[in-house]
N, C-alpha and C positions, 0 to 999 in steps of 0.2 A: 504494500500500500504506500511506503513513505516514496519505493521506488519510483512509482506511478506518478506519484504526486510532484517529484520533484524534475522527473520528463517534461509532462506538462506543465511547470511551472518555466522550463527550457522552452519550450512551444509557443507559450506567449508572451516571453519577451522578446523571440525572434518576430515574431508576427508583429509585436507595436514596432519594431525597428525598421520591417517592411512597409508599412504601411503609412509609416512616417516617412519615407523616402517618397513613395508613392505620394503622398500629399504636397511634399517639399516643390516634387516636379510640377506637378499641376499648376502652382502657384507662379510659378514663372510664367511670365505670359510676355515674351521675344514681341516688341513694337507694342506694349500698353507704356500709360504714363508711367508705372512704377518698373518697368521693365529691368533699367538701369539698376533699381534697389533690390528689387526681388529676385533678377538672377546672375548679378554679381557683374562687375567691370568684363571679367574677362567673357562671361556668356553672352552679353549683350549684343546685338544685333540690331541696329535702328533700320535696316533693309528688311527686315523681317516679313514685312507684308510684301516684299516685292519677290520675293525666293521661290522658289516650286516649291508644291510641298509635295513631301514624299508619297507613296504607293498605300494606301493603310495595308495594315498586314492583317486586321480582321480581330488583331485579340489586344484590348488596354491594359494597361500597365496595372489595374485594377486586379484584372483577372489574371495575368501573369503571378503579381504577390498573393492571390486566393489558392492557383494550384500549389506554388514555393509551401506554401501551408497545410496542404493538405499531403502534400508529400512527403512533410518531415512531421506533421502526426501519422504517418502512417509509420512512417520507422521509428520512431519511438515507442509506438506501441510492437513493432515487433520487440524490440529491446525487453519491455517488458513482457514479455510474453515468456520469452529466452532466461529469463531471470525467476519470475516465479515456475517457471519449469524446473531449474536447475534447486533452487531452494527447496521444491518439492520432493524432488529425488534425494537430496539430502536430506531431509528429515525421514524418507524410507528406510533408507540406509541408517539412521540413527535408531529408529526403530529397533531394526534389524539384530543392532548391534545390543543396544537393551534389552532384547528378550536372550539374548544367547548369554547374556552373562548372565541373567536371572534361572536359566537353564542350568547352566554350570555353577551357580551356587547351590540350586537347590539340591542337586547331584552331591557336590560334595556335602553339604549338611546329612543328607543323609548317607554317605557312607561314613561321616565321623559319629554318629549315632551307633548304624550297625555295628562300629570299631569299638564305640565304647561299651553297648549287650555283652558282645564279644569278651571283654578284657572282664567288666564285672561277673560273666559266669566264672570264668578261669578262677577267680576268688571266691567261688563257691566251693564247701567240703571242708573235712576238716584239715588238707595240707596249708591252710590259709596262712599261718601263724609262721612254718616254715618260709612258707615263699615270700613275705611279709619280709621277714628277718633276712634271708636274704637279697634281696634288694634293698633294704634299707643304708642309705651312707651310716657308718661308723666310723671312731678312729680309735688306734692306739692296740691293743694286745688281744680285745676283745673283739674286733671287727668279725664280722660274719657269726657272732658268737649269743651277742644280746641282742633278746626280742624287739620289735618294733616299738613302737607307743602307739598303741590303740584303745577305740573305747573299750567301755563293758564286755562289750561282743566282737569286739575284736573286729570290727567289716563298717562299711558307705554305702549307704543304698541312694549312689549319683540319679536315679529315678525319681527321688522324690525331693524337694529343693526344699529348707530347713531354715533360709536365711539369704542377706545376700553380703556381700565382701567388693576387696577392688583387688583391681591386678594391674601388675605390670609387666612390658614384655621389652626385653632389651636387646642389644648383639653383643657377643660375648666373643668372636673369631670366626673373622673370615676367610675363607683358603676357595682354589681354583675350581672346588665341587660345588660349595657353595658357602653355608656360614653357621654356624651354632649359635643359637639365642640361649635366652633364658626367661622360665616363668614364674612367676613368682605370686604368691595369693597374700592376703591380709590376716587370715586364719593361719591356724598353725596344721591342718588336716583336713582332711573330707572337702574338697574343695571340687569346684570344674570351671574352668577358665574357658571363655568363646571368644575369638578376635581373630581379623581378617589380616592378610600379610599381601598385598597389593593385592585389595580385591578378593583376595580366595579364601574363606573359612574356613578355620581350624579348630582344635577342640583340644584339649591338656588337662585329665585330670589327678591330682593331686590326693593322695591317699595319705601315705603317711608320713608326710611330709608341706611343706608350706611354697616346696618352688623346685622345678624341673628343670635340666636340659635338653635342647629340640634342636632338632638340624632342617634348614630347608636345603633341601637339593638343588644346585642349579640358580643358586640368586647369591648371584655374586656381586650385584652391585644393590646392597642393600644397606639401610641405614635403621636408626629407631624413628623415623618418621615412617616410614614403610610399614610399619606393624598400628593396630589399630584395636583396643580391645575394646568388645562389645558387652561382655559381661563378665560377673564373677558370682557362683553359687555358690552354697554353704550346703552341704549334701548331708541327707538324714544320717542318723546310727543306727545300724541295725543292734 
């Protein structure tokens, strides 16, 4: 619309510029008393009425400046024509490109879903406490030796959300593969961290523990402005 508008505001200032020539000429009138004034020392002609006059050609200088105008509204409106054709095709294409990211999100949500059914049956039974302890970080003489810290019962049930918390997600080392983050929750356990890493959602949940390491593959030029977290839950106790 502004395109439009500001063509045809091209259009008729060309036309008062025409039309104002066309008036200029008229007004000369070669052998009137104001002849000398109106069309200047050097056009002046006091023979004027004794001259042939030329062959008319059939069409006035009237009509000559009405087609000049109708010829260049006509190509401006192609212009814009040309213009909201091409703006239209881009916003297809913008479309286009928004649904496919909303595709590819929603894919990956839920396969970090399925990922984490997945990890919480594996914590089902009673080798819980084993597998617990070991992955748990320790240090000093008893590593791989003392239990985790868990509740009651010893388990997260990341299904049912308890509370909420904050996170954060950093870079921690980058190399030619790609780069190790770090996550990090507000609680000290039962935790599930959601945030995006250009765009693409991820999922980190934190058992028994308050904060992870994570690798992305392949993002090597990544910073902490590239990371983005979108939530943080406090996960029931079973």
């Amino acid at each position: 619309m502004h395109t439009l508008t500001a063509l045809w505001t091209r259009a008729a200032a060309i036309s008062v510029i025409l039309i104002w020539a066309v008036d200029a000429v008229a007004e000369c009138r070669p052998g009137s008393v104001n002849a000398e004034h109106s069309c200047g020392k050097d056009n002046y002609d006091p023979n004027y009425k004794n001259r042939k006059k030329p062959a008319a050609s059939g069409r006035t200088d009237a009509g000559a400046a009405a087609d000049t105008i109708q010829s260049i509204g006509t190509y401006l409106q192609q212009q814009d024509d040309q213009s909201q054709n091409l703006e239209h095709q881009q916003r297809i294409e913008q479309d286009r490109i928004y649904e496919e990211q909303q595709r590819n999100q929603k894919a990956q949500f839920q396969q970090n879903y399925q990922e984490l059914d997945t990890f919480e049956s594996s914590m089902d039974g009673d080798g819980w406490e084993s597998r617990a302890a070991a992955a748990s970080p320790s240090k000093g003489p008893s590593k791989g030796k003392v239990p985790a810290q868990t509740s009651s019962t010893g388990d997260c049930n990341c299904r049912e959300v308890a509370g909420v918390c904050t996170a954060t997600v950093v870079v921690v080392k980058k190399n030619k593969t790609g780069a190790d983050f770090k996550v990090t929750s507000s609680v000290p356990r039962c935790s599930r961290v959601n945030y995006y890493i250009d765009s693409t959602p991820r999922l980190t949940v934190l058992i028994n523990t308050n904060t992870a390491m994570e690798h992305a593959a392949g993002l090597t030029e990544i910073s902490n402005k590239t990371f983005e977290v979108e939530s943080c839950q406090v996960c029931a106790s079973k």
